[in-house]
C-alpha positions, -999 to +999 in steps of 0.1 A: +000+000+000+013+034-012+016+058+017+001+094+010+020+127+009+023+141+043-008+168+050+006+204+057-005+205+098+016+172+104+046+198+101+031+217+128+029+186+143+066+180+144+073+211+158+050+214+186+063+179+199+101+190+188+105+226+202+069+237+219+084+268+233+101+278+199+080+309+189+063+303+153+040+337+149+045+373+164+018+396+152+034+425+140+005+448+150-004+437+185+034+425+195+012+390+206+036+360+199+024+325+200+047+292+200+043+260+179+028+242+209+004+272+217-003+273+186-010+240+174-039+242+203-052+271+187-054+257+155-070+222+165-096+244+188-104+269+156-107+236+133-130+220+153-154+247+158-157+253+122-162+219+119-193+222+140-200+255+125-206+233+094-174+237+075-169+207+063-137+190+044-134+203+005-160+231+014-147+267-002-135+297+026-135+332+013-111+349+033-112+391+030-086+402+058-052+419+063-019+397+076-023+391+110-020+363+139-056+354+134-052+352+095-026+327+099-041+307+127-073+302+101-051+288+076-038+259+092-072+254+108-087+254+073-058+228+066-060+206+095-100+201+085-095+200+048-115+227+040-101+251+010-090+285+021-100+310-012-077+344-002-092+372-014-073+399-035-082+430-012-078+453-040-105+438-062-137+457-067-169+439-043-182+427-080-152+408-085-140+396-056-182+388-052-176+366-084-146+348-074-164+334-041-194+324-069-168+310-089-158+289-060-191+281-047-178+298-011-202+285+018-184+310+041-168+340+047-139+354+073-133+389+080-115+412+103-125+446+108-101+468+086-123+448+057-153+449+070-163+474+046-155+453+018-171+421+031-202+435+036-200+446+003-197+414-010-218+395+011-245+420-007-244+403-038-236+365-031-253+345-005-227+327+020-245+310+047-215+312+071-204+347+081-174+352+106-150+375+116-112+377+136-125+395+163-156+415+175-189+404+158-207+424+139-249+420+131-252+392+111-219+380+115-204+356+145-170+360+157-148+330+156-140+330+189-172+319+201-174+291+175-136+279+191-136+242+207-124+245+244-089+239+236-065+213+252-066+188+226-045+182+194-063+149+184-064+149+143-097+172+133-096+160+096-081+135+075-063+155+051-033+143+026-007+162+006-030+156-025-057+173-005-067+204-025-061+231+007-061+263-013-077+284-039-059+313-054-071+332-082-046+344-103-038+382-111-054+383-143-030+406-157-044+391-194-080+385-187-104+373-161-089+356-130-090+318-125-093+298-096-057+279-093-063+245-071-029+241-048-029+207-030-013+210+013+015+189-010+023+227-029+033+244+006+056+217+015+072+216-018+078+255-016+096+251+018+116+224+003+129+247-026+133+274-003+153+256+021+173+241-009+179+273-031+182+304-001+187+283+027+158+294+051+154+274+081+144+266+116+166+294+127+149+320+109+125+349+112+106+356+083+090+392+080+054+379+060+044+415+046+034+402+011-003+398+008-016+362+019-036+361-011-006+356-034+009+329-043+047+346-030+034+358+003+014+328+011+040+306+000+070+322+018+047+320+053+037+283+051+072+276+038+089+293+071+068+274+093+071+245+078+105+244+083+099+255+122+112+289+119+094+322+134+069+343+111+065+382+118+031+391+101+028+430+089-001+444+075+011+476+053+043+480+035+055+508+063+089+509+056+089+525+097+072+495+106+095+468+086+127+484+104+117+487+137+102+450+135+135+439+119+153+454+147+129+443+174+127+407+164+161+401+145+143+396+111+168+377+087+144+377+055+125+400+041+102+396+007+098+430-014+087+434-043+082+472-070+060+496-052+077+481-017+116+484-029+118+522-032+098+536+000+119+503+018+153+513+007+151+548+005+136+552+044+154+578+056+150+563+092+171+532+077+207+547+088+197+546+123+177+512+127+200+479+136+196+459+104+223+434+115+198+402+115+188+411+081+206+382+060+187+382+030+164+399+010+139+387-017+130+405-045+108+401-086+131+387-108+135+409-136+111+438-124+131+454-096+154+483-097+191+484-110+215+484-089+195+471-059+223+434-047+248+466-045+227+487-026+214+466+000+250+453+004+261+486+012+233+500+028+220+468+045+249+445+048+222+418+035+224+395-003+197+395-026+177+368-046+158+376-071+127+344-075+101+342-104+077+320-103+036+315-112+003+313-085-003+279-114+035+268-109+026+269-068+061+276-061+087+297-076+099+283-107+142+300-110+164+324-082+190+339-089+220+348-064+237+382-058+269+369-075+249+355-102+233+391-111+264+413-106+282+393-134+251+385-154+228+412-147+187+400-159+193+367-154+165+345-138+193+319-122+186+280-120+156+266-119+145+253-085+156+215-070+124+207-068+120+217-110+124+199-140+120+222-172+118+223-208+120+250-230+095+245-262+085+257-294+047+263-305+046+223-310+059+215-278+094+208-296+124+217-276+145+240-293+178+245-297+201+252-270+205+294-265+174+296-288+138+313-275+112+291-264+085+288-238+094+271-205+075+242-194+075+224-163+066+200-138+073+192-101+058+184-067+044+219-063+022+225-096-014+231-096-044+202-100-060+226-122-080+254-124-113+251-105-141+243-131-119+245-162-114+220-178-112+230-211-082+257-196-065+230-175-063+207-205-044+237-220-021+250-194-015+209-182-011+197-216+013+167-220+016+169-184+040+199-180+028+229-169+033+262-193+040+288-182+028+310-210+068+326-207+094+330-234+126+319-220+166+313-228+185+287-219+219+308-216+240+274-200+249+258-171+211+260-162+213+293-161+177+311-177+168+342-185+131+354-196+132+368-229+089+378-225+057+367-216+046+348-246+009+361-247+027+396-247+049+391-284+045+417-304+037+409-343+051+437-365+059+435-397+067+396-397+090+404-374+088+390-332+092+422-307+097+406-269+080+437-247+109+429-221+135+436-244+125+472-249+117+476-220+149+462-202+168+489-225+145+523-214+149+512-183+191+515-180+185+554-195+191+576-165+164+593-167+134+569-169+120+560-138+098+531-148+088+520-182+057+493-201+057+481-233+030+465-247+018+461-289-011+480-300-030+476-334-019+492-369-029+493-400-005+484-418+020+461-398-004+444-380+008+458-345+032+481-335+053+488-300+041+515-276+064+523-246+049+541-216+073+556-192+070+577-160+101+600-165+127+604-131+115+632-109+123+672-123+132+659-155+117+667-189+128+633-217+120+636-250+106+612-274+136+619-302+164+614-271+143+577-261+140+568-295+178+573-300+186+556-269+170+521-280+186+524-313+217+526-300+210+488-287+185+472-302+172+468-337+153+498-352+121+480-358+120+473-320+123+508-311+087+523-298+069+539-324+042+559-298+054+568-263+031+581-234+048+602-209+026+589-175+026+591-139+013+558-132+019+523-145-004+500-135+010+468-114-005+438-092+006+430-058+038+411-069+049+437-091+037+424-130+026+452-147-009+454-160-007+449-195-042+449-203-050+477-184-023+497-203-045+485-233-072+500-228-054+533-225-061+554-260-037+565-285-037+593-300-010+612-325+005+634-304+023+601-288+037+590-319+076+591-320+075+617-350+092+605-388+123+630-386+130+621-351+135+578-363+170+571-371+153+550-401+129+577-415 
């Protein structure tokens, strides 16, 4: 008889019998700590009241809150029952966070108070028999402490497996509508295990969980620290005041940012004066972050980086890349994970030629069952059974990748292929462009053409002659932008992707266009 993949809450297990008084979660807001063996009580008390609340194993948990204590004691209570835990994107509109939870076919709801607002304006337009919230309980909803067992007990609430299906993340829908991405408890473990392989977190260190718990990185990088036994600090806002003085209060060694984090982070003028000497490492968007960031947190930090790609589908992060591999090969995505085998295919599902663009494929321990009530998209993304990734990548040797461009993202012109990435990797090294998109718009006569929006560096006026200049000087002429749109804002999700289809919807007009006497081609 074939033994089952070990269920997430049996790691929780191991360390509440193997260091009880270890501390696995300090709430960043409230200073309350709680240890594995605390905590394992908690979450065996919380399971077993939403077991009698009704919740029963495979039944779908909306969950609308910020990070917290609470938030993360419902998760592994969620676990330990086999109930699915469906994270909600806070940022979403009511309407479509209200059809994610129909998607899901949600039979209840947690909130805390900060999102009480939003709840309620969800729970006006689907109906979800079970309402509860972390903390005081509000009409119509019951609080979660009074649905708690009595505690003292850490008999097994559920049954659950590794191949148990223990969360529901919808992805970021940076190309379309969002889909519902099935994670087994077998996805979390996996995660740990490439974490501990490729950045060497363990027992012995504390984690600062600021990203989001409804994305696949922030979720991921919590369950993977705890599943490994180490200490958790949850933080609800990116306050770069906050981050230092919990780094320095709680001798934080790893710390996940990500664009829109990065900059208010490392240029907190409070930094000089905070003790940072914990901090060992910190985590950052391959490809996406700023230039010259593994220097500057060297100097300014004394800490490495590593940079980590990786898909909500994938359920783990897919390459990292070390501080020594981007100072002498600056945009590369690294090695793939242990835990990853890869391919890297043509539209056929060929593999193509060594050093030649292709999309990567995958498959490992981590990867998605499928997307809840797709079939028809599963098939697609699963085909063959590798996972794609929908990514154009280089195989530049000795396992070393780098992302040449989203493949749903090409750009058709002329008969000729235009990788957004590309561009945009080369506006952004001009010293005065703050942050730069590319995507392909429509034309009449090429089929599509490249459109580059850029937010220029503050007190500076760029012209679109000196940009246009500036990517001739690297790339091919037919790559360089033919409109640009001087902005303020470019769109991005929570782990830094930019909003594509967004910036699509964005209209064109002529006075954008990069004008005939100012092209180096006419």
């Amino acid at each position: 008889m074939a033994l089952a993949s070990p269920a997430l809450p049996e790691f929780l297990r191991r360390h509440a019998f193997e260091r009880p008084d270890h501390v696995a979660v300090i709430d960043g807001g409230t200073g309350e700590s709680v240890t594995y063996a605390a905590l394992l009580d908690r979450v065996c008390a919380l399971a077993s009241g939403l077991r009698e609340s009704g919740v029963a194993p495979g039944d779908r948990v909306g969950i609308v809150a910020m990070n917290s204590l609470s938030y993360v004691e419902l998760l592994w209570a969620l676990a330990e029952l086999g109930a699915i835990a469906v994270p909600l994107n806070l940022r979403l509109h009511p309407k479509e966070a209200a059809a994610n939870l129909t998607d899901a076919g949600a039979s209840g709801i947690v909130a805390d108070a900060a999102m009480g607002q939003l709840a309620a304006a969800i729970v006006a337009q689907v109906d979800i028999p079970l309402k509860l919230t972390l903390g005081a309980a509000t009409p119509g909803w019951v609080s979660v402490d009074s649905i708690r067992g009595p505690g003292g007990s850490t008999a097994r609430i559920g049954e659950p497996t590794g191949e148990t299906t223990c969360t529901l993340l919808f992805t970021s829908g940076t190309t379309g509508r969002a889909k519902g991405c099935q994670l087994p408890q077998r996805t979390w473990t996996g995660y740990a295990l490439n974490m501990a392989a490729a950045i060497e977190m363990s027992r012995d260190d504390v984690y600062l969980a600021l990203l989001p718990y409804f994305h696949v990185a922030g979720l991921g990088t919590l369950l993977s620290q705890m599943a490994l036994g180490g200490t958790v600090v949850t933080q609800a806002t990116a306050d770069p005041a906050q981050m230092y003085r919990l780094i320095e209060q709680h001798g934080v060694t790893i710390v996940f940012v990500v664009p829109g984090i990065t900059g208010p982070f490392m240029d907190y003028p409070g930094a000089s004066e905070t003790d940072t000497d914990s901090l060992r490492l910190v985590i950052t968007a391959a490809g996406l972050d700023r230039d010259g960031l593994v220097d500057e947190v060297a100097e300014r930090l004394g800490a490495d980086v590593v940079t980590i790609y990786g898909q909500t589908e994938s359920g783990t992060k897919i390459t990292w890349a070390t501080s020594d591999q981007l100072r002498a090969n600056p945009g590369t995505y690294g090695s793939a994970m242990p835990g990853v085998v890869y391919r890297i295919v043509d539209a056929d599902d060929n593999d193509v030629a060594d050093g030649e663009a292709g999309e990567l494929v995958i498959r490992g321990g981590t990867v998605m069952n499928g997307y809840w009530g797709r079939p028809e998209a599963t098939a697609e993304t699963l085909r063959g059974g590798w996972h794609h990734t929908g990514d154009t990548f280089v195989h530049e040797g000795e396992g070393l990748l780098r992302m040449v461009d989203r493949t749903k993202y090409l750009i058709k012109t002329g008969g000729e292929n235009v990788y957004p990435q590309e561009v945009e990797n080369v506006l952004r090294t001009h010293p005065q462009v703050a942050d730069v998109a590319v995507i392909g718009i429509p034309d009449p006569d090429w089929g599509e053409t490249v459109k580059a929006f850029v937010i220029p560096a503050a007190g500076v006026e760029l012209s679109r002659a000196d940009l246009d200049a500036w990517v001739r000087e690297s790339i091919a002429g037919y790559k360089a932008p033919r409109f640009i749109e001087f902005t303020t804002d470019i769109p991005r999700n929570e782990s830094g992707k930019i909003l594509k289809n967004v910036l699509a919807d964005r209209p064109t007009d002529a006075g954008q266009r990069v004008s005939r006497k100012d092209r180096a081609d006419g």
